[in-house]
C-alpha positions as CSV (number, residue, x, y, z in Angstrom):
1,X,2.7,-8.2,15.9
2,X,-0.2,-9.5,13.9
3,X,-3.5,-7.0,13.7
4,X,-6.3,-8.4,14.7
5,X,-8.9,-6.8,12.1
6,X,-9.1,-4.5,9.5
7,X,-11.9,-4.2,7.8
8,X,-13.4,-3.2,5.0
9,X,-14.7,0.5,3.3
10,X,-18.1,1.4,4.6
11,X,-19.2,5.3,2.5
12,X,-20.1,8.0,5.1
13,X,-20.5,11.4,4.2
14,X,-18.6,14.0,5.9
15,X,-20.2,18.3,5.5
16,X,-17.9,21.0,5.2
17,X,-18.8,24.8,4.5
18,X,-20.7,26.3,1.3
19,X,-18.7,23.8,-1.7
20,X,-17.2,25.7,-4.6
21,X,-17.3,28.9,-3.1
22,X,-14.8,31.7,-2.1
23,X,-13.6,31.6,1.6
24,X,-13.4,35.1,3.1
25,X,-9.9,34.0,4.0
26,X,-6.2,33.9,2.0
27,X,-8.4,33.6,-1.2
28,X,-8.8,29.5,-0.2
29,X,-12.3,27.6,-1.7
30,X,-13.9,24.8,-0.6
31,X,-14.2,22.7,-3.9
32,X,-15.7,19.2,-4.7
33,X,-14.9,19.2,-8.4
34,X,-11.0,19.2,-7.7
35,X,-9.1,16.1,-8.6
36,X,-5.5,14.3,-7.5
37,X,-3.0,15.1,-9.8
38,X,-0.9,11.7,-11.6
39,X,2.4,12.5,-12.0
40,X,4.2,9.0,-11.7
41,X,7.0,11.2,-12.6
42,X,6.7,12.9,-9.0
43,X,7.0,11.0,-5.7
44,X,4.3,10.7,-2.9
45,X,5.6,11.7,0.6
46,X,3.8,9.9,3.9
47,X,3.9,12.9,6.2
48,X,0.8,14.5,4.6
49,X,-1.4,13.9,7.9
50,X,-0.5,16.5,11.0
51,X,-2.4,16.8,14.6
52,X,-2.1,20.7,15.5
53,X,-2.1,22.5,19.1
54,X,-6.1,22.1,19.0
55,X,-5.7,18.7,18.7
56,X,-7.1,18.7,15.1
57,X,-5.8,16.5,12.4
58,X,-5.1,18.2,9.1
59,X,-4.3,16.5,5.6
60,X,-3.1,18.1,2.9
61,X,-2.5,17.0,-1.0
62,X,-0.5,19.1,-4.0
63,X,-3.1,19.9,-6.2
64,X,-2.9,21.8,-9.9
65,X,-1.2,25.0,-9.0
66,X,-2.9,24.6,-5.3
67,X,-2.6,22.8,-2.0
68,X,-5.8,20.7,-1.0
69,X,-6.7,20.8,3.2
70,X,-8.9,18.9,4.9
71,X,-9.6,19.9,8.8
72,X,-11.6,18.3,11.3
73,X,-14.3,20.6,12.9
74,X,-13.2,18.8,15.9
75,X,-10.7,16.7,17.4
76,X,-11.4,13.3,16.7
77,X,-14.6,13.8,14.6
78,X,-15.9,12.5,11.5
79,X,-16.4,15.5,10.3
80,X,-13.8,17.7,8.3
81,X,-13.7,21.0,6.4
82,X,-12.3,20.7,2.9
83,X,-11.2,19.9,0.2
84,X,-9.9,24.1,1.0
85,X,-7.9,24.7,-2.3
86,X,-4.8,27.3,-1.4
87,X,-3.0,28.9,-4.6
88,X,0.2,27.4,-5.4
89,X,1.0,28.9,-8.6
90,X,3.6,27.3,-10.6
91,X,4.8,25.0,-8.0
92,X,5.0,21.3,-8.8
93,X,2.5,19.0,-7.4
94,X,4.9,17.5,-4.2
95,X,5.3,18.3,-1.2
96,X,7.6,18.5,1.8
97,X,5.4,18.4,4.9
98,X,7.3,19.4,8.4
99,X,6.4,20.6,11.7
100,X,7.6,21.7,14.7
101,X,7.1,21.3,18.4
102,X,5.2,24.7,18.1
103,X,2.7,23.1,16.1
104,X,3.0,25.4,13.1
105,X,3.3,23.6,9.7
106,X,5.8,23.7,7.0
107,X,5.0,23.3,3.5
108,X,8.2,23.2,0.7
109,X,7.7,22.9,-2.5
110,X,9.4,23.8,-5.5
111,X,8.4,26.0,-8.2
112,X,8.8,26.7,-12.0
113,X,8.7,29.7,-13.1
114,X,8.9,30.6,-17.5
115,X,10.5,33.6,-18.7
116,X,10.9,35.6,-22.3
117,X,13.2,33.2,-24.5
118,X,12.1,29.9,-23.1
119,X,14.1,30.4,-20.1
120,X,12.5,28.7,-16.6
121,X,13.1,30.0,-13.1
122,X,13.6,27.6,-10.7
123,X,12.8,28.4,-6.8
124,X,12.5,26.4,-3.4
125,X,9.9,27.9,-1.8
126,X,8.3,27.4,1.6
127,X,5.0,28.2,2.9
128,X,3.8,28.5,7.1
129,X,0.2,27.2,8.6
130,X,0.0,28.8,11.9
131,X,-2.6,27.0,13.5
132,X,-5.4,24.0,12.7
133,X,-7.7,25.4,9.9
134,X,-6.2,28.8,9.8
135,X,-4.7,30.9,6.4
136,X,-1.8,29.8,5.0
137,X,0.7,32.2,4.4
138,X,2.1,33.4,1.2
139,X,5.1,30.9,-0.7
140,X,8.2,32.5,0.4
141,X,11.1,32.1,-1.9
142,X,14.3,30.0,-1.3
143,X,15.6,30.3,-4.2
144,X,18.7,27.2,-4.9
145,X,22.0,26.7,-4.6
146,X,22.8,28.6,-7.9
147,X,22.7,31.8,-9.6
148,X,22.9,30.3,-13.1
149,X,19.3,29.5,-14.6
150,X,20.8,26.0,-16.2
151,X,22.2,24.3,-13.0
152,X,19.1,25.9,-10.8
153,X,16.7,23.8,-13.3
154,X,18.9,20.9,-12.2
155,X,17.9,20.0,-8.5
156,X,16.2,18.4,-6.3
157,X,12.9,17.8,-5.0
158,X,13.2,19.1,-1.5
159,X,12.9,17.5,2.1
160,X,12.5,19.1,5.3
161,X,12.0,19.2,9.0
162,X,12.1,21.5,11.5
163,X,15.3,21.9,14.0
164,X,14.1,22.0,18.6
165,X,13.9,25.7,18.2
166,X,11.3,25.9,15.7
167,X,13.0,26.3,12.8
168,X,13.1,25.3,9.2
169,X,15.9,23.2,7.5
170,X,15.5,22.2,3.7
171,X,17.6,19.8,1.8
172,X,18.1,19.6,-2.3
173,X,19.8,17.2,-4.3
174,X,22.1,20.0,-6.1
175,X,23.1,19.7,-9.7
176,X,26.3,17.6,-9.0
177,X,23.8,14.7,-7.6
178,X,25.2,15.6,-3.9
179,X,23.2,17.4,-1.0
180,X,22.8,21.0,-0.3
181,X,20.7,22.7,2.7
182,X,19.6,25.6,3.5
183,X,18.9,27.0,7.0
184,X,16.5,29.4,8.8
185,X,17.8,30.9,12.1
186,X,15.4,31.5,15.4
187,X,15.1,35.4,14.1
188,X,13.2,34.2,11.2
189,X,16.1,34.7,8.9
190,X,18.1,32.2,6.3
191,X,21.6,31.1,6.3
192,X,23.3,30.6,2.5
193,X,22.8,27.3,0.7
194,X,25.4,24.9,1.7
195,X,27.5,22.4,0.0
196,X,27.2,18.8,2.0
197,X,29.2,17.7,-0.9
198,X,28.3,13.8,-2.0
199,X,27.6,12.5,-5.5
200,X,25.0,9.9,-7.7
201,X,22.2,10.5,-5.1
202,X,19.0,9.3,-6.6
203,X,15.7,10.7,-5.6
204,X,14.6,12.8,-2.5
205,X,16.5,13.0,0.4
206,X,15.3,12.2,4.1
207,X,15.8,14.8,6.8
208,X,15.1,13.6,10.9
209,X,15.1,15.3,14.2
210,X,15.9,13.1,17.2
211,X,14.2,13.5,20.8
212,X,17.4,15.7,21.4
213,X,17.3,17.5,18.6
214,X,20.2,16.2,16.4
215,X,19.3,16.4,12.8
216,X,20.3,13.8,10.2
217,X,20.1,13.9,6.7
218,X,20.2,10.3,4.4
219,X,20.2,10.1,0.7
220,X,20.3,7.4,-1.9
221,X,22.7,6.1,-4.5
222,X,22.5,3.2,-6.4
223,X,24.4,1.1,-4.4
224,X,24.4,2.5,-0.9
225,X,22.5,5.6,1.4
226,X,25.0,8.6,2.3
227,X,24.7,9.6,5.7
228,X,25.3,13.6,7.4
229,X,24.7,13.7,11.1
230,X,24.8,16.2,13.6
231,X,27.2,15.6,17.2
232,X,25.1,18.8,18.9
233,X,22.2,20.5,17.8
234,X,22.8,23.8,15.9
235,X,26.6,22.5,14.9
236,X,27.6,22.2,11.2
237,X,26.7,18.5,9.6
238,X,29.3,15.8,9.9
239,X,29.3,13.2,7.3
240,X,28.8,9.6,8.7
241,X,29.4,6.2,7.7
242,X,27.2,4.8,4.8
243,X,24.8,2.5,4.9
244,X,25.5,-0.5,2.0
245,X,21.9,-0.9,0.4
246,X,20.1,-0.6,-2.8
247,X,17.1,1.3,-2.1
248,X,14.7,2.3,-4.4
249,X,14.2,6.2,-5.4
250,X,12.1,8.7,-2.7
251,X,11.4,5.8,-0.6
252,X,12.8,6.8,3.2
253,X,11.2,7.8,5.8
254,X,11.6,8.1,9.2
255,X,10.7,7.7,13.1
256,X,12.1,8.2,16.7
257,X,12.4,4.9,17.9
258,X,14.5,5.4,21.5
259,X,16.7,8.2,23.1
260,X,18.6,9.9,20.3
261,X,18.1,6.7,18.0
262,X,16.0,6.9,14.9
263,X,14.8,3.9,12.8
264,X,15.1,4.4,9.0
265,X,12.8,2.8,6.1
266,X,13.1,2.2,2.6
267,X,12.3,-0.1,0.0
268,X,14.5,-2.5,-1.5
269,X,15.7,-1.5,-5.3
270,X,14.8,-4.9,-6.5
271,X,11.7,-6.1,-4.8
272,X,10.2,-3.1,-3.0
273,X,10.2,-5.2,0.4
274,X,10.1,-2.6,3.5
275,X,13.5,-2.4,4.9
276,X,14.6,-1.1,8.3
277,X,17.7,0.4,9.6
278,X,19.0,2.5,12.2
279,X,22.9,3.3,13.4
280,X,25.0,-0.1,14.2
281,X,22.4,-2.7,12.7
282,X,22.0,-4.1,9.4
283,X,19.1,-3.4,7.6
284,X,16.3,-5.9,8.3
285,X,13.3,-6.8,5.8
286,X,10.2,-6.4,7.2
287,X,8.0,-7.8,3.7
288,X,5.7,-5.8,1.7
289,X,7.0,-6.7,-1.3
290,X,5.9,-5.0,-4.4
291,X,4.5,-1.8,-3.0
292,X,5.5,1.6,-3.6
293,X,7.0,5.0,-2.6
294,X,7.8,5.5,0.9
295,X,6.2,3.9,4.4
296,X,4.2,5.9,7.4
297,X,5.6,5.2,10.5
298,X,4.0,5.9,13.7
299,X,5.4,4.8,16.8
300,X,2.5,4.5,19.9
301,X,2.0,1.9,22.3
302,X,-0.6,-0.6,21.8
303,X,-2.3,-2.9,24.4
304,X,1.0,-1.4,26.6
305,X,3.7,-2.2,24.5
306,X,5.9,0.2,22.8
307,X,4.9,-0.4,19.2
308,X,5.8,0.7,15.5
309,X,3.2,1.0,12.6
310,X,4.4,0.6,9.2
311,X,1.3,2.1,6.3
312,X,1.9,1.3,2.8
313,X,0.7,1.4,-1.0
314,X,0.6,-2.4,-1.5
315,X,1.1,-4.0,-4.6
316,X,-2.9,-4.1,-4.9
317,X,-2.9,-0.3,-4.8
318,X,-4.6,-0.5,-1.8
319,X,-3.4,0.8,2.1
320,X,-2.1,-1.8,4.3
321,X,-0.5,-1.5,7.5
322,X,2.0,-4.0,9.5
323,X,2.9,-3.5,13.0
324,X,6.2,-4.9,15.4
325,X,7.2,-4.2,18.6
326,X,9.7,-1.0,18.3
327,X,12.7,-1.7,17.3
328,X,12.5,-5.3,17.4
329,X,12.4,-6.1,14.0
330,X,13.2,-10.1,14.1
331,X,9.6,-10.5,15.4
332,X,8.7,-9.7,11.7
333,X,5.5,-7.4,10.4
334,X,2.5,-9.4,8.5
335,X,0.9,-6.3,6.4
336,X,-2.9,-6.2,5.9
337,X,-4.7,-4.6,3.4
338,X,-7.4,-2.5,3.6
339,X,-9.6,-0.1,1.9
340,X,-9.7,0.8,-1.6
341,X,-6.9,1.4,-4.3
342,X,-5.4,4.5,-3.3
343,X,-3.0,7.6,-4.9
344,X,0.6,8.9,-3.4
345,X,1.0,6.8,-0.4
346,X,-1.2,6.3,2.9
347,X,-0.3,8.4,6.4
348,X,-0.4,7.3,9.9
349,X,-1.0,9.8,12.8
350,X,-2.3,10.0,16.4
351,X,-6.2,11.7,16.9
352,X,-6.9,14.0,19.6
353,X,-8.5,11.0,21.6
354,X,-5.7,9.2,21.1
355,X,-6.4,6.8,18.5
356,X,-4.1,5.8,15.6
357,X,-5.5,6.8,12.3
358,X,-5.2,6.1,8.8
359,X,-5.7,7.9,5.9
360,X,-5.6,7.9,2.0
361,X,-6.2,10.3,-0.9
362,X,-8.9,8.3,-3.2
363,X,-8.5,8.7,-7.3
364,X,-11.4,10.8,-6.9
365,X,-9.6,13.2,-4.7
366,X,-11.3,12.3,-1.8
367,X,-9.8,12.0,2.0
368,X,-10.6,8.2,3.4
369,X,-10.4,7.6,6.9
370,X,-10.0,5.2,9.2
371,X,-9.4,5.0,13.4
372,X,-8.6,2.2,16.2
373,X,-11.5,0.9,17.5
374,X,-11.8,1.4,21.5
375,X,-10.9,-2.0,21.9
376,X,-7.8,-4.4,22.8
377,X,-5.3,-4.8,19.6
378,X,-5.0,-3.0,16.7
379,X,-8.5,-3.5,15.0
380,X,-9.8,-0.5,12.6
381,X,-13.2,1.1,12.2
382,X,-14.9,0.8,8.5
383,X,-13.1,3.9,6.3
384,X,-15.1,7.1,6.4
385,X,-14.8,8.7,3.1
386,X,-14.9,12.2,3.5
387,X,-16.8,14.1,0.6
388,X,-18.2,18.2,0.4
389,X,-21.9,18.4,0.4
């Protein structure tokens, strides 16, 4: 499915609450002097654009020892609240972006921590958003898989999703290059880490929830993507067959594509094209050569058919967006750029009127917008760039 326009960026100003100073809440500010962090050493994650209860979309950025927030005022408007700057002290500039059917947000991050002799402690820790625009609570601590400071420094960047009963599942490479998880229960409380075993995974893993709740984990080696899946929800993982590809470092993502089925993306080690994969297929190449880190996907019916959106960091550095009917990926994806060079990766998500919308994080750390026009096809408004006053 070809879209039928995309145009380019036309400026608009967006207002947000007194700029630069202190919130009355959680210690957040609203600041127009803050700045993207560039880390090519840390990996972009597409889930970074969230609809709450309210219908409000939220985006959110690692920042400098903080986490950026924009908010809508309202659902669907063109005006948002932010950048909000929320402490994040000592925590790297990534994040692992889940929520649940509840609507609260998930934020899992991991943080660094010197201590007297040059020692560092190392921590997962995870962090809860309630509702649209509301505090964020304090980082709770994970810890890892390890008591010893040497093999704790070791892991992962984490991944994480949240289980049908609301609650929080986190995934690590460990030390030995295989996959440990840790587990909250429905009572609020956390399971130990556990040893999924594996070994030579590269990069962040990917964690998924079907419709019926079955969890399942992938992560990548050099020359294929190990696979734990669950039979029930709630049940222990099972380790499934591998998938043989070489895909390139913190580049999956994922989407529910029919019952109990979800459709996996990557890119290709070599070229960077856009595969896509899911249980008893091989993976198909859907194009977008050259871009980088991983793909938005967004699965919504347009013009009545059941469609899949694909977002991307092209090659230009600039969001571009492909779309197929779901899970018929021999009709191919032409991608369309879009917009200005961007930073991490763009993110796909449905507004509270319904519309498909895209967003990027500018170099000058500013949110850029764009929605469906009300209109047959896939055609985009001009980007809103979303600046404090």
């Amino acid at each position: 499915m070809a879209l039928r326009s995309v145009r380019g960026s036309k400026r608009r100003t967006g207002e947000t609450r007194e700029p630069g100073n202190q919130s009355r809440r959680s210690g957040r500010t609203v600041d127009s002097s803050l700045s993207l962090p560039t880390d090519a050493s840390l990996p972009p994650t597409a889930d970074w654009l969230l609809r709450g209860k309210d219908g409000r979309l939220t985006a959110y950025a690692p920042g400098a020892d903080c986490v950026l927030r924009w908010t809508e005022t309202q659902a669907g408007a063109d005006d948002w609240i932010g950048p909000e700057r929320f402490p994040a002290p000592g925590i790297l500039p990534y994040l692992a972006i889940a929520q649940g059917s509840d609507g609260y947000v998930q934020l899992v991050g991991l943080r660094r921590t010197p201590l007297a002799g040059g020692q560092v402690a190392t921590d997962v820790v995870q962090a809860i958003q309630y509702q649209s625009g509301r505090p964020m609570r304090e980082w709770y601590a994970l810890g890892t898989p390890y008591q010893d400071r040497e093999l704790a420094a070791r892991i992962g960047l984490p991944a994480a999703v949240v289980d049908a009963e609301g609650s929080l599942h986190v995934f690590v490479r460990n030390a030995g290059g295989g996959v440990c998880g840790r587990a909250q229960v429905p009572n609020g409380k956390w399971n130990k880490w556990a040893d999924f075993k594996g070994s030579d995974m590269l990069g962040v893993p990917s964690a998924s929830l079907t419709d019926h709740g079955h969890m399942e984990v992938l992560a990548p080696t050099a020359e294929i993507v190990m696979r734990w899946v669950q039979e029930t929800p709630g049940v222990k993982f099972q380790r499934a067959d591998d998938v043989k590809n070489r895909v390139a470092e913190s580049s999956m993502s994922s989407e529910r594509t029919g019952r109990e089925r979800l459709s996996h993306a990557w890119r290709d080690a070599a070229t960077g094209a856009v595969h896509v994969w899911r249980e008893g297929m091989t993976p198909v190449s859907l194009g977008g050569d050259g871009g980088t880190g991983p793909v938005a996907m967004l699965r919504t019916p347009v013009d009545g058919v059941d469609c899949t959106i694909l977002a991307q960091r092209g090659k230009d550095g600039r969001a571009a967006l492909a779309a197929y009917p779901t899970e018929d990926e021999s009709a191919g994806a032409a991608w369309t750029s879009t917009g200005d060079p961007c930073v991490g990766v763009p993110a796909l998500a449905i507004d509270g009127n319904g519309r498909v919308v895209l967003a990027a994080l500018g170099a000058d750390g500013s949110l850029r917008v764009t929605r469906q026009k009300a209109e047959s096809g896939l055609a985009m408004e001009p980007w809103t760039v979303i600046r404090t006053s």
